[in-house]
C-alpha positions, 0 to 999 in steps of 0.5 A: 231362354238363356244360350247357356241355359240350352246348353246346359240342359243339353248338357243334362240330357246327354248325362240322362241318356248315358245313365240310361244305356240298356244294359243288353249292348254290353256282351259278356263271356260265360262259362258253364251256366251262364257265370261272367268271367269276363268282367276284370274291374273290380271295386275294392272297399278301401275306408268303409265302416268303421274306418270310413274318414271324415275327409279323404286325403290324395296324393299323386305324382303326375295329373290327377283327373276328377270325373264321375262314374255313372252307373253304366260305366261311363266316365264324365270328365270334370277337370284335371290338375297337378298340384300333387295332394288335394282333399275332398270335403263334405259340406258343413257349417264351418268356423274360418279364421282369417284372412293372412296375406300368405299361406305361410300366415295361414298355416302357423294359425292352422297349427294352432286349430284346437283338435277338439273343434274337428279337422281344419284346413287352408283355403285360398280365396282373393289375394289371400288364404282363410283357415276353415275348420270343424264339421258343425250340423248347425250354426249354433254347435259351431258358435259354441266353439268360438271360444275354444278358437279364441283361447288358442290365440286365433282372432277374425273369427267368423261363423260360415253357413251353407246358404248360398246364391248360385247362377244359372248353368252354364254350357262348358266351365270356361264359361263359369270360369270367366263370370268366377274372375268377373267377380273377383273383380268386384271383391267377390269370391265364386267357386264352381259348382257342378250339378249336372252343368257347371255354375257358379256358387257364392257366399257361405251365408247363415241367414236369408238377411246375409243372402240378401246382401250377396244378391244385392252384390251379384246384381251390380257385378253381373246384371244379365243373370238371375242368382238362385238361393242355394240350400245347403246339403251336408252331402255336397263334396268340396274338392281342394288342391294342396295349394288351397284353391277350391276347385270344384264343388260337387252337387253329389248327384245321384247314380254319378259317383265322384272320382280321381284318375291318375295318368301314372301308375298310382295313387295314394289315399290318407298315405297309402299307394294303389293301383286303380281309379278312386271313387269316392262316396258318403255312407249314411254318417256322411263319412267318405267311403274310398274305393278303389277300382282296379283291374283284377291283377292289380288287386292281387299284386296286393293280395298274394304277399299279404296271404303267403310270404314272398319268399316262398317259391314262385310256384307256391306263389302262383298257386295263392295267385290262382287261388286269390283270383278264384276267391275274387270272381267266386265273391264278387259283388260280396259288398255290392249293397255298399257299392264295391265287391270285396274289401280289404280285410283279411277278416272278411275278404283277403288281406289287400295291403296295396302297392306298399305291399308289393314284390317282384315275386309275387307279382312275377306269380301273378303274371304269370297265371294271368287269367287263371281260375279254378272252376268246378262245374263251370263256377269258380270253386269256393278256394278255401286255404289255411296256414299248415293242416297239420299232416292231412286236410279237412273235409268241408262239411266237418268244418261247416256244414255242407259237403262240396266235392272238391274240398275233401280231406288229403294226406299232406305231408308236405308241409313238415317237408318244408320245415313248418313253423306249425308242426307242432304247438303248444297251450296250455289254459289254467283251471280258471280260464277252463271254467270260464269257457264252459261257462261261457258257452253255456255251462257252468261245470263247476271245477273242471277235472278232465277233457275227454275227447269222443271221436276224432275225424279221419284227419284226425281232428276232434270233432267231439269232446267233452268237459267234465266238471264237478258240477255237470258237462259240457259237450262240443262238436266242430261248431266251435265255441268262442272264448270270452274275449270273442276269439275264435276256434276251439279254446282259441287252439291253432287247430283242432288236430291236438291232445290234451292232457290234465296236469295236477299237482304231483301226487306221492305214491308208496309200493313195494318198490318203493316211493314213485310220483303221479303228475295227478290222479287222472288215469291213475289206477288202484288196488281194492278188495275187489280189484285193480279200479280206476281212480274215478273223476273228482275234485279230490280224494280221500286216502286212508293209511294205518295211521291217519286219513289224507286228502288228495287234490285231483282237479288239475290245475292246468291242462295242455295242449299239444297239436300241429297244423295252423287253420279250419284245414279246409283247401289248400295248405300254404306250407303245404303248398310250399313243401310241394313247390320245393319238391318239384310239383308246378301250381297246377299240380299244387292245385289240383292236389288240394282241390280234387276234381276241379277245372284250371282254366283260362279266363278273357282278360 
């Protein structure tokens, strides 16, 4: 066998040994029933789902580090550079145009790269640069395009496939890097290639007769080793320095996820700044997921201003900090089946808005309450919160389902106290968008000509209520119905602790005292032979006088809302907590009013 090739294979039984550590070397501090708090990295989805990236754009002040991350943790170091911006790319047929002897040459035709022939960029290779652009599954989808390169002005058009000749591993990348000049010696371009060991990879073919002719190159150039034919695997991540040198070639192995480790204090990806390591994995549309691994502080430096203003008073500050690390450890491993624990969507997780975000106040708060988490019963606590509760919190199984101890409705008046922007609030929805929510819960009521509300919680919160219509009812509890556009909430009401009231058009009405006007006739009373009577519910309504009959329109056209508070009222309320902050009460005492019966303790960190 080869020297390099025993090396290399030495090589690959360490990375197996590494993956293979028993996980039972690792000791974990627990509290109560045996729940890690000790673990303070956390993996925070960054581009995932829908905004997963074609390719990933990096920048970076100081030295970037690329490496892998095995599944125990452990890091495998590849290389370091400083070119400052780099770009990752998957493996793909390509279109390249060139060569120009400069980059400047080469960025005037990337200038000119038709958009609708996907993302392009420059590639340094020899003595000069090629353009490389398009994301093709076959070459045939990629020669469909040549005229589009063609009418945008751009000439020595070729066609780049994804065979490839690869030579056989080496022990270390100087290795590698000595056969690379070799065969630029010999006009030949080689790029690296790690797959567990470091080798060499040539040609971008996209036939065997093209290989062919490679193999024949490689031979002459270097006789001592034998060139395997490489198939291509869209799967492969190609890693690019802003100067255009392809610096390594990712085999994409399994259980080693490809990273970027900055010496400085951060890192920007397609333009935003954050704390962390990168990782950087394909989902099944062979799009980049970016996530971003963290210390647990380091996320909530990003979180806190993003969930509370910070403005507000530091120990209002601290309380959110608590409660957004709670939150952290309460949901850790939330996205564990796509390889991080939380994202950065306030929709799912917590708004996460990264260093952008960042404010010496919220990071004072932050620091300040390092290691701090609510427990209950030795778990972290299910930390709900909202904006304002409106005078009094929520019980949780009047929002959801389930009863929890600690998450139990309290008289709060401490947000009116601070002046919140959500004591009182108005809406008002027209006779048309009523019909339209009845129906799009499952009822159509035909006119609607009231809104009656059943019962209300001790909050004071409706939890019943019923629409009244023409042609039938519709009643509602807290599970809460959606509108027609998908928005959430009972008819996408800031809060649930509200009136309403029908407004009509305004009914005349004669007495002994004279003419008077009624804003409708829905809670009107009138005089009979039997009595004074209701007005009953109706879309209208006939009244008889002396001289002639009328009718009177009752359905109102309208109906209005008034209410206070902002959010399910569930936990802590941030104006809340500002109002008792401003009052002179420290985030303990903020918590542990909202939260009634849980443990502030602290966690290793």
């Amino acid at each position: 066998m080869h020297r390099s090739n025993i090396r290399a294979a030495a090589l690959v039984a360490i990375l197996c040994v590494s993956l293979a550590l028993p996980l039972f070397l690792f000791h974990r501090a627990t509290f109560a029933d045996g729940f890690p708090l000790d673990i303070y990295m956390f993996r925070i989805g960054l581009h995932h789902g829908a905004n997963a990236l074609p390719a990933v754009r990096l920048n970076a002040a100081t030295r970037v580090e690329f490496g892998l991350t095995a599944t125990d943790g452990a890091v495998i170091p590849l290389l370091a550079d400083e070119s400052g911006a780099w770009q990752i790319q998957r493996e793909a047929v390509r279109l390249a145009v060139g060569p120009f002897n400069d980059h400047a040459a080469a960025a005037q035709a990337l200038s000119r790269w038709p958009t609708n022939s996907g993302p392009a960029y420059i590639l340094r290779e020899g003595a000069g640069f090629v353009v490389v652009g398009g994301l093709f599954a076959s070459v045939d989808q990629a020669v469909q395009h040549l005229p589009h390169l063609s009418a945008a002005g751009l000439n020595g058009i070729t066609v780049r496939g994804m065979l490839s000749l690869v030579s056989p591993p080496f022990s270390a990348i100087e290795e590698a890097e000595i056969i690379r000049e070799r065969l630029a010696v010999a006009g030949l371009v080689g790029r690296l290639h790690f797959d567990g060991a470091w080798r060499v990879a040539v040609g971008y073919a996209t036939d065997t007769t093209l290989i062919d002719s490679v193999r024949g190159a490689l031979a002459l150039a270097t006789p001592e080793l034998v060139w395997e034919t490489l198939p291509g695997d869209f799967r492969r991540m190609h890693v690019i320095s802003q100067d255009g040198r392809l610096l390594f070639v990712y085999a994409n192995l399994s259980g080693l996820i490809l990273r970027a480790q900055t010496s400085g204090a951060f890192m920007s990806v397609e333009g935003r700044q954050h704390r962390g390591v990168f990782e950087f994995t394909l989902n099944h549309s062979n799009r980049f997921m970016v996530v971003s691994l963290m210390h647990v502080d380091d996320y909530l430096k990003g979180v806190v201003p993003r969930e509370m203003p910070a403005s507000w008073h530091l120990e209002a500050l601290k309380a959110q900090a608590v409660v957004a690390r709670t939150y952290a450890y309460a949901n850790r491993n939330k996205h564990a089946a796509l390889g991080f624990d939380l994202c950065h969507l306030s929709t799912c997780c917590q708004a996460y808005g990264g260093v952008e975000w960042e404010h010496p106040n919220s990071n004072q708060a932050v620091d300040e309450t390092r290691g701090v988490v609510a427990l209950f019963n030795g778990r972290p606590a299910s930390t709900f919160y909202h904006s304002d509760s409106g005078g009094h919190t929520e019980n949780v199984e009047n929002v959801w389902t389930r009863a929890i101890p600690y998450l139990i409705g309290v008289p709060d008046p401490f947000g009116a106290l601070a002046g919140s922007t959500q004591a009182r609030w108005e809406r008002e929805l027209t006779q048309a968008q009523m019909r339209e929510i009845a129906r799009f819960n499952g009822t159509d009521v035909g006119d609607v000509l009231a809104l009656q509300v059943e019962s209300r919680f001790p909050s004071g919160r409706v939890s019943n209520l019923t629409i009244i219509g023409t042609a039938g009812r519709l009643s509602l509890t807290r599970q809460q119905p959606r509108l027609p556009d998908g928005s959430a909430g009972l008819f996408a009401l800031r809060s649930t602790m509200y009136t309403v009231t029908g407004r009509a058009a305004p009914v005349a009405v004669q007495s002994a005292h004279g003419t008077s006007s009624l804003p409708g006739l829905h809670g009107a009373h009138v005089a009979t032979a039997t009595g004074v009577q209701p007005v009953p519910l109706a879309r209208e309504h006939t009244v008889r006088s002396a001289s002639a009959n009328s009718t009177i329109s009752s359905a109102p056209s309208s109906f209005a809302f008034v209410g206070s508070g902002w959010g399910h009222g569930v936990g802590m309320s941030q104006w809340g907590a500002r109002g008792m902050a401003e009052h002179g009460h420290n985030y303990r005492q903020i918590l542990e009013h909202y939260y009634r019966g849980i443990l502030l303790a602290d966690i290793p960190h």
